[in-house]
N, C-alpha and C positions, 0 to 999 in steps of 0.2 A: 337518541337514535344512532343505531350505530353507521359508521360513516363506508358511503358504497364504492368499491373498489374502480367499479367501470366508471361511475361518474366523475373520480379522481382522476383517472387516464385522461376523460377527456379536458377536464380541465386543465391538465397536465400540458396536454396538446393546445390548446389556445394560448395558455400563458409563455409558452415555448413560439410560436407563430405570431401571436398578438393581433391574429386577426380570424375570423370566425370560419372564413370560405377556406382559407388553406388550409385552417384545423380541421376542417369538414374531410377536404381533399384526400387529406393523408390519414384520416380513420376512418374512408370509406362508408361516411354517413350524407346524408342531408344535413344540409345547411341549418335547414327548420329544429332539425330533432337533437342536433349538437346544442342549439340555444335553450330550447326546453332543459335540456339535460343540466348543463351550468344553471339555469334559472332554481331548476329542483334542488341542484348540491345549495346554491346559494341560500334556499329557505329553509332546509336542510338544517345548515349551520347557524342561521339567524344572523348571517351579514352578507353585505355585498362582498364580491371579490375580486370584482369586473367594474371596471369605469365604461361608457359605452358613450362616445360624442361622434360628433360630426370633424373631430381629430383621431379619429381612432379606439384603439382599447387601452387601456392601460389597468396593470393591477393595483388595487388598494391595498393598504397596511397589513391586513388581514389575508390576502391573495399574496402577499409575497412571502408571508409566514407560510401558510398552508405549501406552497409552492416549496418551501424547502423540506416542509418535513413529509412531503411528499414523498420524494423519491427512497429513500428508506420504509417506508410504507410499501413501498409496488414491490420496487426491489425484495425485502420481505416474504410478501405474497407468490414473486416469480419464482424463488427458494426453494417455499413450502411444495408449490407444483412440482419444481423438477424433484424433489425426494421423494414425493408420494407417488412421481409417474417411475423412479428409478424401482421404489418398491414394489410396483403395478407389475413389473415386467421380470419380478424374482431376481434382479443385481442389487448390487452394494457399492455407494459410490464415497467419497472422501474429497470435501473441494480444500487444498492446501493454501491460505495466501502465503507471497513472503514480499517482503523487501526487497530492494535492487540490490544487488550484490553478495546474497544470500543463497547457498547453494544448495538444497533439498534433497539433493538423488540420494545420500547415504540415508537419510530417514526415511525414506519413501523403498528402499532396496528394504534396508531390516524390517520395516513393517511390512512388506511384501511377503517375510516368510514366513509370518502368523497368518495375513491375511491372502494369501494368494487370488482369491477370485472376486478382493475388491478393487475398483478401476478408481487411482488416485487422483484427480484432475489439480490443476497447478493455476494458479492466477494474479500476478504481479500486482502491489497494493502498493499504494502512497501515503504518507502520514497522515493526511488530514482525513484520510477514510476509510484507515487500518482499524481501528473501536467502531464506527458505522457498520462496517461490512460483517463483522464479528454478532455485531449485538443481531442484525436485521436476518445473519441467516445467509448470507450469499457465500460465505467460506464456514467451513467449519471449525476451524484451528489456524492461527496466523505465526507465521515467524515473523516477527514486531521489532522494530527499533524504537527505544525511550529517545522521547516524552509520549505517554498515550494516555488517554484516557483511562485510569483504573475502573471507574465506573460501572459494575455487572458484568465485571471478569475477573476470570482466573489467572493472573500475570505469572510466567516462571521465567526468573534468570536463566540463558543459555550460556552464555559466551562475552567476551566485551572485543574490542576490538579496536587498536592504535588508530589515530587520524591524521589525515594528511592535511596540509594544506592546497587549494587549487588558484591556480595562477596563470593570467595570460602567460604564454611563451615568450612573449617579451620584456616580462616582468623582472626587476633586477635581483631578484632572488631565483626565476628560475634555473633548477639545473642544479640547484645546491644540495649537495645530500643530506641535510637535515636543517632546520631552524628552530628560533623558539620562538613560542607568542609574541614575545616583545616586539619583533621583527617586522611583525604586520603590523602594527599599535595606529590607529585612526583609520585604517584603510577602509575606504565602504565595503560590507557585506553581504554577499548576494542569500535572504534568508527566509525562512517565513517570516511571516505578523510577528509571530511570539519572540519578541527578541530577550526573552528570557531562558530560553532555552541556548543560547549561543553556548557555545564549549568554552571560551574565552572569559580569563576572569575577569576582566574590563569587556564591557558590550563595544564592538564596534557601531560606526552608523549606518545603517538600513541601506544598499543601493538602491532601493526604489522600485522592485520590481517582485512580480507576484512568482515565486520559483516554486511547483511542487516536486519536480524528481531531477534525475539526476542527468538524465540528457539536457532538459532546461537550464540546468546548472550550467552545464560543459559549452552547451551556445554561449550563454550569457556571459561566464568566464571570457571566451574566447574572443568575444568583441571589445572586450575591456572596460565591461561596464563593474565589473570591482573583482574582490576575492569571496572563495570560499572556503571550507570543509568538508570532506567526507571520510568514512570509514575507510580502513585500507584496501580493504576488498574492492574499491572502486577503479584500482592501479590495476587490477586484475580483468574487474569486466568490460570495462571502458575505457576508452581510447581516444583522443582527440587532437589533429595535428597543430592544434592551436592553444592547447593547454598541457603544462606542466605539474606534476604531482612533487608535493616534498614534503617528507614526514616531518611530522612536527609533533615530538615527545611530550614535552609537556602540558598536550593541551587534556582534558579529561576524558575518556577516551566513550569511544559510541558501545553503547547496549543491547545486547541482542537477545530477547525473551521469546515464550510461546505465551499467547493466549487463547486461553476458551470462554465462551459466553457460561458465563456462573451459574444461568438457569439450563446448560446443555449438560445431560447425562448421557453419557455415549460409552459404553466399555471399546467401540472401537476408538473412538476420539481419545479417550485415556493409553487405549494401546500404541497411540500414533505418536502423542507426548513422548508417553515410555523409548519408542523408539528415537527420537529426534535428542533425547536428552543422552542415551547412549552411544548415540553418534557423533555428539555436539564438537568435539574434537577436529573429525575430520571435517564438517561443518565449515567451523571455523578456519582450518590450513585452506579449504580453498579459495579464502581471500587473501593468503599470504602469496606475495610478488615470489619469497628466497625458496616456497615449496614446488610452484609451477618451476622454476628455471630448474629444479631436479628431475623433471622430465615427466612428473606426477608420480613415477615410482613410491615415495612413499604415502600420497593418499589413498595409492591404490591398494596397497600393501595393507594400511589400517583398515580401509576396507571389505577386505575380506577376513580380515581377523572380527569383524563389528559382528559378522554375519555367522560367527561359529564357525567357520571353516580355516586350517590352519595354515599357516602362513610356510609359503614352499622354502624349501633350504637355501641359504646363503649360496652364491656360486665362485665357485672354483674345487 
C-alpha cells in the first residue's frame, strides 16, 4: 500500500508536539480524527509508531525511523507542487543551493542570457543536507562543498579553495599571518560527527559540540570552546569581533563542486552547469580577502568579459 502523504503530516505533527491536542491545534483538525488518522497510517504500515500511557506519547523504534525519513518525503512532495504549480502559470523557475561563502551571481548573470525569462531562486544549504535536498527536489543544482554524499548524483569539480584556521581573539596564535598544522596539534576541534573528514593529517579531538554552519562555528570559536577551519572565503563573508582568521597553507584545501540528482534531465539544469562552470573563476575570487581590497575592479571586469561583452579600455 502505498504510503499517504496527509496521514504522514500528521504524524509528522504529533511526533513534533508529542501530544495529540496540540497536534490537533496546529492542523486545524479534531482531536478524534487526528487519532483515527495515526491509528490508519499505523495499520497502514503494520506497527505501532505511538506509545500512548497515562505518561504521555512517545515514539517507538519504528516512529522515530519513519520520523526521519519523513521529512525528505514531504519536502519532496512540497517540490513537486511548487514546479507543477510554477508550470500551471506558463513561468520557469531554477531553485540554486550553495554553501556559505559561495558566491552565485556570476552563474546566475551568464545563465540569465540564455535564459532571460527564467526566475533563478537561491537557497543557502548546510552539509549534512546538501545530497537530501539534491536527491528529494527542493533545489535543483547545488554548489557543494566535499564530503557529500556521491550517491544518485552528478558531482563536478568547480574550484578548490585555501583554508584558514579559526581562533579565539585571544588565541596565541592570533594575528599571525600564516601558520602550519603543526601549530594547532591536540587542540579540540569544533566539527562534525565525521571526524574523518578533518583537513588535518592528524585528527584533532572533538570539542563536543554539534556545529552545522558557519555562524555556529564563529559563536562557538568565540567562547573559546576550541578551534576551527574554514574555506577562505569565510575571511570575506564573515566577520566576528571575537574571532581571528589565519591561513594555514598546508592544510588540504576545501572543494567546491556542482551537483545534480543523476535521475534529473533538465537541458535548463545542464545549461546552468554550463554557466557556473564558465564562471567558476570569478566564483572563486570572490572569496579571495587580496581581490575585494582592489576595490572589486577586477571581478567586475571578469565579469563582463564571462558574459561576451568586451572589456572597456585601460585608462589613461
Amino acid at each position: 500500500m502505498d504510503l499517504d502523504l496527509r496521514k504522514l503530516r500528521y504524524f509528522v505533527a504529533v511526533a513534533d508536539k508529542l501530544h495529540f491536542g496540540r497536534a490537533a491545534e496546529e492542523l486545524h483538525i479534531a482531536q478524534p480524527v487526528l487519532s483515527r488518522q495515526i491509528r490508519a497510517l499505523e495499520h497502514d504500515l503494520g506497527t505501532p509508531l505511538l506509545t500512548r500511557d497515562s505518561h504521555g506519547v512517545a515514539l517507538t523504534d519504528a516512529g522515530r525511523q519513519l520520523l526521519t525519513d519523513a521529512g525528505p518525503l514531504l519536502a519532496s512532495a512540497h517540490a513537486a507542487r511548487r514546479r507543477v504549480t510554477v508550470a500551471a502559470r506558463g513561468g520557469r523557475r531554477l531553485m540554486v543551493g550553495f554553501r556559505a561563502g559561495i558566491a552565485v551571481t556570476a552563474a546566475v548573470r551568464q545563465f540569465a542570457v540564455r535564459h532571460p525569462s527564467v526566475i533563478v531562486d537561491v537557497q543557502r544549504i548546510e552539509g549534512d543536507d546538501q545530497a537530501a535536498m539534491l536527491l528529494d527536489g527542493r533545489i535543483d543544482v547545488g554548489f557543494v562543498r566535499l564530503p557529500i554524499d556521491e550517491a544518485g548524483l552528478r558531482v563536478t569539480p568547480l574550484y578548490t579553495e585555501p583554508r584558514v584556521a579559526v581562533l579565539p581573539a585571544g588565541h596565541r596564535l592570533a594575528g599571525k599571518e600564516q601558520i602550519v598544522e603543526a601549530d594547532l596539534a591536540g587542540e579540540p576541534l569544533l566539527w562534525h560527527a565525521d571526524t574523518s573528514t578533518q583537513p588535518t593529517r592528524r585528527p584533532h579531538p572533538n570539542a563536543g559540540y554539534l556545529v552545522r554552519g558557519v555562524d555556529e562555528t564563529l559563536e562557538h570559536v568565540a567562547a573559546g570552546r576550541g578551534v576551527s577551519f574554514l574555506a577562505r572565503s569565510a575571511t570575506v563573508f564573515y566577520s566576528h569581533p571575537e574571532v581571528s582568521y589565519v591561513p594555514v597553507p598546508d592544510l588540504a584545501p576545501d572543494e567546491v563542486c556542482l551537483a545534480v540528482a543523476a535521475s534529473r534531465t533538465s537541458p535548463m539544469v545542464d545549461d546552468f552547469v554550463a554557466a557556473a562552470q564558465a564562471t567558476a573563476e570569478i566564483t572563486a575570487e570572490c572569496g579571495n580577502y587580496e581581490m575585494w581590497q582592489l576595490g572589486g575592479d577586477a571581478v567586475s571586469l571578469s565579469s563582463s568579459r564571462s558574459d561576451g561583452s568586451s572589456a572597456p579600455p585601460p585608462a589613461g
